[in-house]
C-alpha positions in Angstrom: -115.8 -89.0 192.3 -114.6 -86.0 191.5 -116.9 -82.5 190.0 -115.3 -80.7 187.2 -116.2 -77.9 184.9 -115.0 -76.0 182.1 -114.4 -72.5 182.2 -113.4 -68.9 179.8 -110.0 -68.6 180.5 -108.3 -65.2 180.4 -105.5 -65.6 178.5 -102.9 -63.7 176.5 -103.4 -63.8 172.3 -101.2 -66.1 170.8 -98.5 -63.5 169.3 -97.9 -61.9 173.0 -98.3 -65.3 174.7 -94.3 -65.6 175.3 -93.9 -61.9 176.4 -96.8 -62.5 179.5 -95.9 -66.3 180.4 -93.8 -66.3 183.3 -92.7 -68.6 185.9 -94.6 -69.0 189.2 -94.7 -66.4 191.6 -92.7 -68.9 194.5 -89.6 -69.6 192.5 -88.0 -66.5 192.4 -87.3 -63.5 194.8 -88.6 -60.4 193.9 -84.7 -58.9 193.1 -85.2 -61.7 190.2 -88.3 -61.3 189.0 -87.8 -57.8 188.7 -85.1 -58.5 186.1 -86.7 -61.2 184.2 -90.7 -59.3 184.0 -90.6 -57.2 180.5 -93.4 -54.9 179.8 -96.0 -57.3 179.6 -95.0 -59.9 181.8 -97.7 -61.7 184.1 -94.8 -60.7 186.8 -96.8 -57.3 187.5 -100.0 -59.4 188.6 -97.9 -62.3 190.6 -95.1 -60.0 192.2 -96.3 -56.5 192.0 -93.9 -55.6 194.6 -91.1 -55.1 191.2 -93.1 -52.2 190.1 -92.0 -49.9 193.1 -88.4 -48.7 193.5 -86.9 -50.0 196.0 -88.6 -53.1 195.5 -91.7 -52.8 198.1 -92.9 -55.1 201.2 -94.5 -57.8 199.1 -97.2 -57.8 201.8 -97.6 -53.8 201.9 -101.8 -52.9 200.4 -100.0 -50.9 198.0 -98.4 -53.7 196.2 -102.1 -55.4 196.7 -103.8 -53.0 195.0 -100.8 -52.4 192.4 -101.5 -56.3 191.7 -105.6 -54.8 190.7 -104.7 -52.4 189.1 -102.0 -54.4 186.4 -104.8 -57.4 186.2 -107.3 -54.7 185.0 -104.8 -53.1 182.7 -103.6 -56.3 181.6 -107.3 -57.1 180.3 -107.8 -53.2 179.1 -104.5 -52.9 176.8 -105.7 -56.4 175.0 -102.5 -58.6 176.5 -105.2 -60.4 178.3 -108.1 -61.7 176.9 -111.2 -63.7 178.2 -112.6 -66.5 175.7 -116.5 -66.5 174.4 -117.4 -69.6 175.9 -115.8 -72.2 178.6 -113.7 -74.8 177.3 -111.3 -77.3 178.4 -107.8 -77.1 177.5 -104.7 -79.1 177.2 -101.2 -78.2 178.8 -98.2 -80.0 178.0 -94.2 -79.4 179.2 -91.4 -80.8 177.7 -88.6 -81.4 179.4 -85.3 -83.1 178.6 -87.2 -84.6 176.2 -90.3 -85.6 178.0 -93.2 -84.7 177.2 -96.4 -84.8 180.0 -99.9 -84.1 179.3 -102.7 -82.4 181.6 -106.2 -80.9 181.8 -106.5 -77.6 182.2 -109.6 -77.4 184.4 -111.5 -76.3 187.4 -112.2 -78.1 190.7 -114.4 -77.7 192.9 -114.2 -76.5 196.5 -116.3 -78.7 198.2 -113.9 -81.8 197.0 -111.5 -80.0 199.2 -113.5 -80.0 202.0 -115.1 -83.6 202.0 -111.0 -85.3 201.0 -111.6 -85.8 197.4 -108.8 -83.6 196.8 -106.3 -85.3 198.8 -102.6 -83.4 200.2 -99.5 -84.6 201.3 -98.3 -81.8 203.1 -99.2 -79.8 205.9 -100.1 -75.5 205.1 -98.9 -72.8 206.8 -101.4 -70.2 207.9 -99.8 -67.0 206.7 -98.9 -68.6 203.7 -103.1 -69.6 203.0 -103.8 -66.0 203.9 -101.6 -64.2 201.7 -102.6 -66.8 198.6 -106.2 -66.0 200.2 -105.7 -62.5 199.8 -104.3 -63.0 196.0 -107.7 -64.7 195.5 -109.7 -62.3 197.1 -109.0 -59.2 195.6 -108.1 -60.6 192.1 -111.5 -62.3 192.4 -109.8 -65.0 190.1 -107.0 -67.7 190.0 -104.7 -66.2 189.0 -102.2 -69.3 188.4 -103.5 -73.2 188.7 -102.8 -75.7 191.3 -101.1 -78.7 189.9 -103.3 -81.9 190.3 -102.4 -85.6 189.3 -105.4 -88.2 189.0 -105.5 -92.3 188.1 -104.6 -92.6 184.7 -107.6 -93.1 182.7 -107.7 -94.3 179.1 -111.0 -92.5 177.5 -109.5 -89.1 179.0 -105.7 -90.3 177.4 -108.0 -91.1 174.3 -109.0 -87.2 174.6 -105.7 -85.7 175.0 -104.1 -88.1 171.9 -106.9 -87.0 169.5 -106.7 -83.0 171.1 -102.9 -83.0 170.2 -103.2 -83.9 166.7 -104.2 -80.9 166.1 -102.0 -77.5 165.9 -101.9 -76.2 169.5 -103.1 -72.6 170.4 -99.1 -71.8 171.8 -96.4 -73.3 171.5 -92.9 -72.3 172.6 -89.7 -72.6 174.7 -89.3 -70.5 177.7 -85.9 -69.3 178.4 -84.6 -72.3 181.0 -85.1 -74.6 177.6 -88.7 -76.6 178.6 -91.4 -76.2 176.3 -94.8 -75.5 176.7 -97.9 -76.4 174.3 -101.2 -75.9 175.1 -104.3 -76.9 173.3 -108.4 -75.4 173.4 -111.3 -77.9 173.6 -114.0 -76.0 172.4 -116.3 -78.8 171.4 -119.6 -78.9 173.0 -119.8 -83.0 173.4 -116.2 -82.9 173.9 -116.3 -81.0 177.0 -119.9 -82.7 177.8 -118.1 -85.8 177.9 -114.8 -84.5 179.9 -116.9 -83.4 182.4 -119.1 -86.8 182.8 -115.7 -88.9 182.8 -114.4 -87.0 186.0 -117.5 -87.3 187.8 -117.9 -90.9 186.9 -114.7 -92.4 186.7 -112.2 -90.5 188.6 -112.4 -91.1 192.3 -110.3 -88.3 193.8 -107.4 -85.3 192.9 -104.3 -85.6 194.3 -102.1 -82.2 195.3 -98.9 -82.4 193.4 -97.8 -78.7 194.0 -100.2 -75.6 195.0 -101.1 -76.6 198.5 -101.3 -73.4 200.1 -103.1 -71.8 197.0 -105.8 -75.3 196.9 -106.4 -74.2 200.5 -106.8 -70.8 199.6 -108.9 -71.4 196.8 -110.8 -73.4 199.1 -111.5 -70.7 202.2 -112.5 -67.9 199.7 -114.9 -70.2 198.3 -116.2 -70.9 201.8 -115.7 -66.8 202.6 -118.3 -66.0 199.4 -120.6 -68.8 200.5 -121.3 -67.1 203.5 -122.3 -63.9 201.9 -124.6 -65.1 199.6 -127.8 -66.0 201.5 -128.8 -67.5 197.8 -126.0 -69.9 197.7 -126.6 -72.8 195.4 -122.8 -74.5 194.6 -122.7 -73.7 191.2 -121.5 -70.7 191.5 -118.3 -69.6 189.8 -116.5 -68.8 193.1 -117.2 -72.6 194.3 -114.6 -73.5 191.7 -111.0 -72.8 190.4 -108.5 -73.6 188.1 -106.2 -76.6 188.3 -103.9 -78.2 185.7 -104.2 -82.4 186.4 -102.1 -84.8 185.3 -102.2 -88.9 184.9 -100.0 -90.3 187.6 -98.0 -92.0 185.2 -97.0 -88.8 183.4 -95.2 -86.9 186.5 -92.0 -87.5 187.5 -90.6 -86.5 191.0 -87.6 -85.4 191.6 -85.0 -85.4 194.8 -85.4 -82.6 197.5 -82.1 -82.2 199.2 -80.6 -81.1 202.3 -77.7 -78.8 203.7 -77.0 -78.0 207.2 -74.6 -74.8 208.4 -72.8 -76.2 211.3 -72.0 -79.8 212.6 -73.7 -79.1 215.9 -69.6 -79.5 217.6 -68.8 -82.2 216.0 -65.8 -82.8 214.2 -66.1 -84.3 210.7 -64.5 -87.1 212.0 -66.5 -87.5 215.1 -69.9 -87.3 212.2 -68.5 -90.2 210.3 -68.2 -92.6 213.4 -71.4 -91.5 214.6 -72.7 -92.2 211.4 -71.6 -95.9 211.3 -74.3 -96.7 214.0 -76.8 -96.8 211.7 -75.2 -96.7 208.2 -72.8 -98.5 206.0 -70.5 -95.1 205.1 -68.4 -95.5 202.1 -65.9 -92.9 200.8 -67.3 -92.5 196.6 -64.8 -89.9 195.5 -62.5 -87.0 197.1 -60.5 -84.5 195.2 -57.5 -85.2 192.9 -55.1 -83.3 190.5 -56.7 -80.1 191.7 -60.2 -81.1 190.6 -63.4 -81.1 192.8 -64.7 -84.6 193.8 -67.3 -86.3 191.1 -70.5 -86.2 192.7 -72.0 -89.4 193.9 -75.8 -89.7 193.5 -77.9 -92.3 195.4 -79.6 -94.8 193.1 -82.2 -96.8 195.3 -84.3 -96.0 198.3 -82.6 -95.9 201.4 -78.9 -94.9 200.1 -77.9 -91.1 200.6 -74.9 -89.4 199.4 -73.5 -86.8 201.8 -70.9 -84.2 200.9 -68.4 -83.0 204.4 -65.1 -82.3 204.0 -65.1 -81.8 200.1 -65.4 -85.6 200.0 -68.2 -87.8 198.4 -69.3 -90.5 200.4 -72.3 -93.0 199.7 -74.4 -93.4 203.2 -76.6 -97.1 202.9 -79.3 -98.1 205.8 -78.4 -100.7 207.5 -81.6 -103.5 208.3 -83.6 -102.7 211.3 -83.7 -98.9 211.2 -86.8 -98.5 210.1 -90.0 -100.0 210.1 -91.3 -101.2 206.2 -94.6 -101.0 207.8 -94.9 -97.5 208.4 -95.7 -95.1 205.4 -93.9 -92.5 207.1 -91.7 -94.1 208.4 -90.3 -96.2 205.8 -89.6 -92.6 203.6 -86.0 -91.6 202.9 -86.6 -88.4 203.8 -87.6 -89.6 207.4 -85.0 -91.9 208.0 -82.6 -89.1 207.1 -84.2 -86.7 209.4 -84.1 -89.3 212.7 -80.6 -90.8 212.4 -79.0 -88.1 211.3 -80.6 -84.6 211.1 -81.8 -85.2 214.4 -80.1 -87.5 216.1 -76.4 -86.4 215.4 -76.6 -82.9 214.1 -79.6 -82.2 216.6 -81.8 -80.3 214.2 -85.7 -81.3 215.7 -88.2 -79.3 213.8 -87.3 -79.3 209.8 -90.2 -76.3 209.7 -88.1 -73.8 211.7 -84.9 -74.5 211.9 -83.0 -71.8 210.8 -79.1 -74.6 210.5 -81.1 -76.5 207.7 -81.7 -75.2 204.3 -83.5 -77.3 201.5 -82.3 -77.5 197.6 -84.4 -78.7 194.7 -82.9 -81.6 192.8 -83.4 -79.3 189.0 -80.2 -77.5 191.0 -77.9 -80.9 190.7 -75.6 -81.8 193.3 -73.2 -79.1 192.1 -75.3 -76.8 193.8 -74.7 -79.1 197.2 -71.2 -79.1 196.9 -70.8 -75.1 196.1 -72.9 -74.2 199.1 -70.5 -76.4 201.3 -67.6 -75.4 199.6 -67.8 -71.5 199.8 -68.5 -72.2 203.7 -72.1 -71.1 203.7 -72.8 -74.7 204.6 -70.8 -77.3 206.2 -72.3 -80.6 205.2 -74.9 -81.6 202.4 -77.6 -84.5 202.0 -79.0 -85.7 198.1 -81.9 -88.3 199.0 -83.2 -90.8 196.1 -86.9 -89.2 195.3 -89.8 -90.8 196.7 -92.2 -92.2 194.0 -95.9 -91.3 192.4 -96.9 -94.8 194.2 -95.7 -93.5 197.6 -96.8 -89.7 197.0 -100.5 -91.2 196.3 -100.2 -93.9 198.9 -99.4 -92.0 201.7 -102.5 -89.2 200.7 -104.8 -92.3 200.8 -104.0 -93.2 204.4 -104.4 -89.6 205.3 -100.9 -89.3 206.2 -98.9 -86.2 205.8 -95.1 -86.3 204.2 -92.4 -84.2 206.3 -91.5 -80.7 205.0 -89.7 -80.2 201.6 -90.1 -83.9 200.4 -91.3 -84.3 196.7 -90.0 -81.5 193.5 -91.8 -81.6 190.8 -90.4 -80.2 187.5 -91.0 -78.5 185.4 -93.2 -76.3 187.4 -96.1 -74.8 185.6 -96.1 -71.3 183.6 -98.3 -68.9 184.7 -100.2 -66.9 182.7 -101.2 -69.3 179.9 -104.8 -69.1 181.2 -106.5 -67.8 184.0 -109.9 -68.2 186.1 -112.5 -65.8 186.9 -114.6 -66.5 190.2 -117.7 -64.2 188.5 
């Protein structure tokens, strides 16, 4: 089972909580973030680099030690604040009007390291060492992991009689999903929170945050080291997640587009295609209008966009093996009869022909980057499911690159985690 704790957040006082709440530092460039931060945004802390003109190196120790010095004057000028006591917390987003309900929380390290934290997805190392570096000289978490768990009815009990009452924020951020977030400050409350996780929950299961989990993880493990006194309780040993039920998350597609059509025409790509596909033509321009977009609606259909045309792409029986965890994903199949085997693209990871598009972006998005020749042909895959996701972490299998999107993605800045 998993070990849990509460903790005092650092967080921003309710009338400023909109002006410091920002999105996550990974889903915007820094060109971007520079014109959405405003005075107090947590920006400064997650992408420093905006403070410097030009925009600096994002890597640079300036812009490290420009992300100190904004934490500590975030917490000095009063736009941060650190609560009296540790708590637990609720976090809900709404979006399209769905509503999903988490645990603010913190996890603990050595969960990481004996599997009870489970991933789906392999980490880079520079990736790790710059979110280790973020950890390091913060000496906090400065934005959550997001975790899902097995649904469990006295913890949805706890989250339905939390929510009754009025919620510490509560607002809409400027892309329309809303955010709510409650404190649990009761002492039996938070007794009991703690003794359901470590009773009745048998593992976490990494929705989105891998590199920062395994960050979290190796400073941890760094500070163990240098404390000859070492007991596991220590603040460091833990940080700050935001956990969901399984049946609250929602994944959505991850899609593909490639630049060229490795010297095929597109009519040599559609033959080649009927090897190991039924290809159907959905939809194709008329009366000077742009082709309706055709979206797959079960596992192992695709749409592909070539040619400004819509066409549906259906597996035929036999080219994959129902067996095989990995084998049996959409995302797989695509990459072997098709990525791979006709447009030649081998390794998803560092190809530079392939580029990957959240679903949140539509399939408007697909067609526009084929249509303004930036892109020659685009893939929209039907998303794999919580059941899959949470099967595949159990076998100790890893997913290919870029294959579950989870939205909304978390705000940043509603709470924070000191490691002293």
């Amino acid at each position: 089972m998993v070990r849990v704790k509460p903790f005092a957040a650092i967080r921003p006082p309710k009338a400023l909580v909109e002006e410091v709440a920002a999105r996550p530092y990974d889903v915007l460039n820094s060109e971007e973030a520079q014109k959405e931060a405003g005075e107090k945004s947590l920006l400064h802390i997650t992408k420093p680099e905006i403070d410097f003109d030009p925009i600096a190196d994002e890597h640079s120790q300036p812009v490290y030690d420009k992300a100190v010095e904004n934490f500590k004057a975030w917490q000095e000028k009063g736009w941060l604040v650190r609560d009296a006591k540790p708590c637990y917390y609720v976090y809900a987003q709404t979006m399209e009007k769905r509503t999903q309900y988490g645990f603010v929380l913190c996890a603990h390290t050595d969960d990481y390291a004996t599997g009870k934290i489970k991933k789906h997805e392999l980490t880079r190392k520079d990736k790790e060492d710059d979110r280790m570096i973020h950890v390091r000289i913060q000496n906090a978490n400065i934005e959550p992991v997001f975790f899902s768990f097995p649904d469990n009815e006295e913890l949805a009990q706890i989250i339905k009689n939390t929510i009754a009452g009025a919620p510490e924020y509560d607002f809409v951020a400027e892309d329309g999903f809303g955010h709510h977030f409650w404190v649990i400050d009761d002492d039996a409350v938070i007794a009991r929170i703690s003794e359901i996780f470590e009773k009745d929950v048998p593992a976490f299961y990494v929705a989105d945050g891998h590199h920062r989990t395994a960050a979290a993880a190796r400073v941890g493990a760094e500070k163990k080291e240098q404390n000859p006194a070492h007991t596991g309780d220590e603040e460091y040993n833990f940080f700050m997640a935001v956990c969901f039920p399984e049946s609250q998350l929602k994944i959505i597609d991850y899609n593909r587009v490639v630049k060229d059509l490795n010297g095929l025409s597109e009519e040599e790509v559609l033959k080649a295609l009927e090897e190991d596909f039924e290809v159907k033509l959905e939809s194709k321009p008329r009366c000077g209008r742009p082709a309706k977009p055709f979206r797959p609606d079960h596992l192992h259909q695709f749409s592909m966009y070539l040619g400004n045309k819509w066409y549906s792409l259906e597996t035929k029986p036999g080219r994959f093996n129902d067996e095989d965890p990995i084998g049996v994903l959409d995302v797989t199949i695509l990459s072997n009869l098709v990525l791979d085997k006709i447009l030649g693209i081998k390794d998803l990871r560092t190809d530079k022909r392939i580029d990957f598009v959240g679903g949140i972006r539509g399939l408007g998005e697909l067609a526009r980057r084929v249509d303004n020749g930036e892109m020659k042909v685009a893939f929209a895959l039907y998303p794999v499911s919580m059941k899959q996701l949470v099967n595949i972490a159990d076998s100790g299998n890893i997913m290919p690159p870029k294959t579950t999107w989870f939205e909304p993605k978390l705000r940043s800045g509603l709470a924070i985690h000191s490691l002293d």
